[in-house]
C-alpha positions, 0 to 999 in steps of 0.5 A: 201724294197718291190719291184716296185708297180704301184697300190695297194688294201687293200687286195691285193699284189703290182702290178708288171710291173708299177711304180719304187723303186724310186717312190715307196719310194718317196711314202712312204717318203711322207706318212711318213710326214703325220704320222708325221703331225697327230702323232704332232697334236694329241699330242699337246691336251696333252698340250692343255687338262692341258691348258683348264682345267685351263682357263675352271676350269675343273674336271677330267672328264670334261677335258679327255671328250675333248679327249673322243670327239676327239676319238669319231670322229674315230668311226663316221668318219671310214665308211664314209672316207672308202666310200670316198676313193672308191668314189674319190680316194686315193689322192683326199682323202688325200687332203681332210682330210688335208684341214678337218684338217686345217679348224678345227685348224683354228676353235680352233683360234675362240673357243680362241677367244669367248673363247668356251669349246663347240667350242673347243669340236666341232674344235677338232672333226673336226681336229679328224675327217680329221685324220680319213680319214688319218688314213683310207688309211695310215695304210692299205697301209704301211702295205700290199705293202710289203711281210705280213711276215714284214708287222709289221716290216714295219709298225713300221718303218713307225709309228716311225715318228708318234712318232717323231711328238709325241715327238715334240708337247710336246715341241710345246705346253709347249712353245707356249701354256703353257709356254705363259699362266698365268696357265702353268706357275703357281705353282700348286693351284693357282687360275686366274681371269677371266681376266687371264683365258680370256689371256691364252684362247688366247695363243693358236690362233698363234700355230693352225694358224701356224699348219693349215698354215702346213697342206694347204702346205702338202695338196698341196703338196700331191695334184701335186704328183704322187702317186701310183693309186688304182687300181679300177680293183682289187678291184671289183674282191676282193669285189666279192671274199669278198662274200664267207668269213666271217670276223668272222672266223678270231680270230686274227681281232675279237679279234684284234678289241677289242685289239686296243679299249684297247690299246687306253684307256691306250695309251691315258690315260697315255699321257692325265694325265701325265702333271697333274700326274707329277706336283702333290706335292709328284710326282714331284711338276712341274709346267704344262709347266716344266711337258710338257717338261717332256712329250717328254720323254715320246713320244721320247721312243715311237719313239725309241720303234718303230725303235728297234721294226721294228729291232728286228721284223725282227728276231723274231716273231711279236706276241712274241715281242707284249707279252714281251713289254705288261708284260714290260708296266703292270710292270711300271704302277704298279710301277707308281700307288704304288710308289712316288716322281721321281720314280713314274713320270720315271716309266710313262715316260718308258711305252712310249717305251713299248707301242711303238710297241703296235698299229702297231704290233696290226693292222698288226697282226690284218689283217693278213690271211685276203685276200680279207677281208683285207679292211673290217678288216682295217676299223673295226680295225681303227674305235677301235681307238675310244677306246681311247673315253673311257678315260673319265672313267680314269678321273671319276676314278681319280676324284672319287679315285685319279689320281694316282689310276686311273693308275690301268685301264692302268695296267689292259689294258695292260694284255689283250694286253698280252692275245692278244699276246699269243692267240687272234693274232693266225691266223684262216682260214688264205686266201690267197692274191688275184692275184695283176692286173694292175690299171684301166686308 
């Protein structure tokens, strides 16, 4: 574990002489919920996506731009939630981005209850753009308080409990969103009345109430702890070294950027299309709430992927583990996109693990040898989460050529992670980290 810190900048070492281990790892404890928090309610739209597209008699298209809006949310959200942590702080935002959170799984209670698909696309915007702010300041910090060398490893390990709140909402939604709905429960063609679609529109008030009511808890929670202080010190001294460098010499964030935009259309995709995938006929004909079920599979090897990932980074390089998980994952989607029946449907369920490791290993590797750029490229590399936007193409895909078709921009996605892994992540004009100083009282 890295050493005592009392405050810490993106682009800076822990200070040494204040703070403890204890609380230091009591910090990242807490931190570790959060990840939990946003990893389980961005999940949950991969049971609400199937569930919308039955109560609204949506295409493909019309039900992955719920997810392209959510994601949308990072690319707008980014800069702002970058200028509210230097205006208020790195507690006060977190405060805020949780009680942004709350306020829009409340808001889903009244796109039920109208019931809305424009509500709904603005309510999730909302919740999308408190995670933002979440993500803004979580990443960064895991990723820089300890030596850069393990800097993956340890945001892996962090990231793991992303993948433990993935792995759960799938069983969430399936029970108490699908598996309470006419339509999760229906075999696959069957067509609701008005009055069905209107009941199953209401399912979803009692899990946002129960997660916005989560969210204010940890808000408060977060609000009376002692977290470590950014220190406003070191971060006027790092923003005039920022002066003297360019963030365009550095290949590893230049094309580190476009490797998270991408990453995110695959990651996505699969996760927002498996329910519908897998209940198909000549896959495994399941209904919605059986096929979420399924999903958890899928987001528990995501979860293992991390641990191990973390593990085996600690002895072999980074970049080399990004390039054997990316040819894993372009294997299985090919084998999902040409074959049929079980094997189609566990073959999705496995680039789960392999895409594991994919984002985490990405963002560290993205913002490595950066020094006083770090803060800058930290932002540009979360603002390319809203990649993930772009998988209203694989829903335009699928309804123009099939879904399992579709599959092939996920296959495809997973080739250039490959050329990120043995060339774009190589380090150019590597800077060195700025002398650590004490937080400002």
């Amino acid at each position: 574990m890295p050493g005592p810190i009392g405050s810490f900048d993106t682009g800076t070492a822990p200070a040494s002489g204040t703070g403890s281990g204890a609380s230091y790892t009591k910090a990242l404890t807490l931190l570790a919920s959060l990840f939990f928090m946003w990893g389980f309610i961005t999940v949950i739209n991969n049971t609400l996506l199937p569930h919308l597209r039955s109560v609204f008699d949506l295409n493909y298209t019309q039900t992955t731009l719920i997810e392209s809006v959510w994601f949308i949310a990072y690319f707008f959200a980014s800069i702002p939630s970058a200028k509210l942590i230097e205006r208020v702080g790195y507690q006060k935002s977190l405060v805020i981005g949780l009680v942004i959170m709350a306020l829009g799984a409340l808001g889903m209670t009244l796109a039920a209850s109208l019931p809305s698909y424009g509500v709904t696309l603005v309510m999730l915007f909302v919740i999308a753009s408190g995670i933002t702010l979440l993500q803004v300041a979580a990443n960064p910090y895991v990723a820089v308080v300890g030596p850069p060398e393990t800097a993956s490893s340890r945001l892996n390990l962090v990231q793991a409990m992303n993948s433990a709140g993935t792995m759960l909402a799938p069983l969430f939604g399936a029970y108490l969103i699908l598996g309470r709905s006419k339509g999760g429960t229906a075999e696959a063609g069957v067509v609701l009345t008005p009055a069905e679609r209107l009941a199953d529109a209401q399912s979803v008030v009692l899990p946002y109430v129960l997660v916005a009511v989560v969210l204010v808890v940890l808000a408060i929670v977060i609000a009376r702890f002692p977290l470590p202080a950014m220190g406003q010190a070191t971060s006027r001294a790092a923003k005039a070294d920022r002066k003297n460098h360019s963030l365009w010499k550095h290949r590893n964030l230049v094309f580190g950027i476009p490797a998270i935009f991408i990453y995110l259309i695959a990651e996505i995709g699969v996760a927002n299309l498996f329910v519908n995938f897998v209940s198909q006929p000549d896959i495994a004909n399941l209904t919605h709430e059986q096929a979420g079920k399924y999903l958890t599979l899928l987001w528990g090897g995501m979860m293992v992927g991390r641990f191990a990932g973390s593990a085996i980074m600690q002895k072999i390089p980074a970049e080399t583990v990004l390039a054997a998980f990316s040819i894993g994952a372009f294997i299985v989607m090919i084998v999902t996109v040409f074959a049929t029946g079980p094997a189609a449907m566990w073959s999705l369920i496995l680039v789960g693990l392999f895409h594991s490791i994919m984002f985490p290993t990405i963002f560290t590797l993205g913002i490595k040898g950066l020094g006083p750029l770090t803060e800058e490229g930290s932002g540009l590399l979360i603002m390319a989460i809203a990649g993930g936007a772009l998988v209203v193409v694989q829903g335009k895909i699928a309804d123009t050529y099939g879904l399992q078709t579709s599959f092939l921009l996920t296959a495809a996605c997973e080739l250039y992670i490959l050329f990120y892994a043995l060339w774009g992540a190589k380090t150019t004009n590597a800077l060195p980290e700025p002398a650590a100083t004490q937080p400002a009282e």
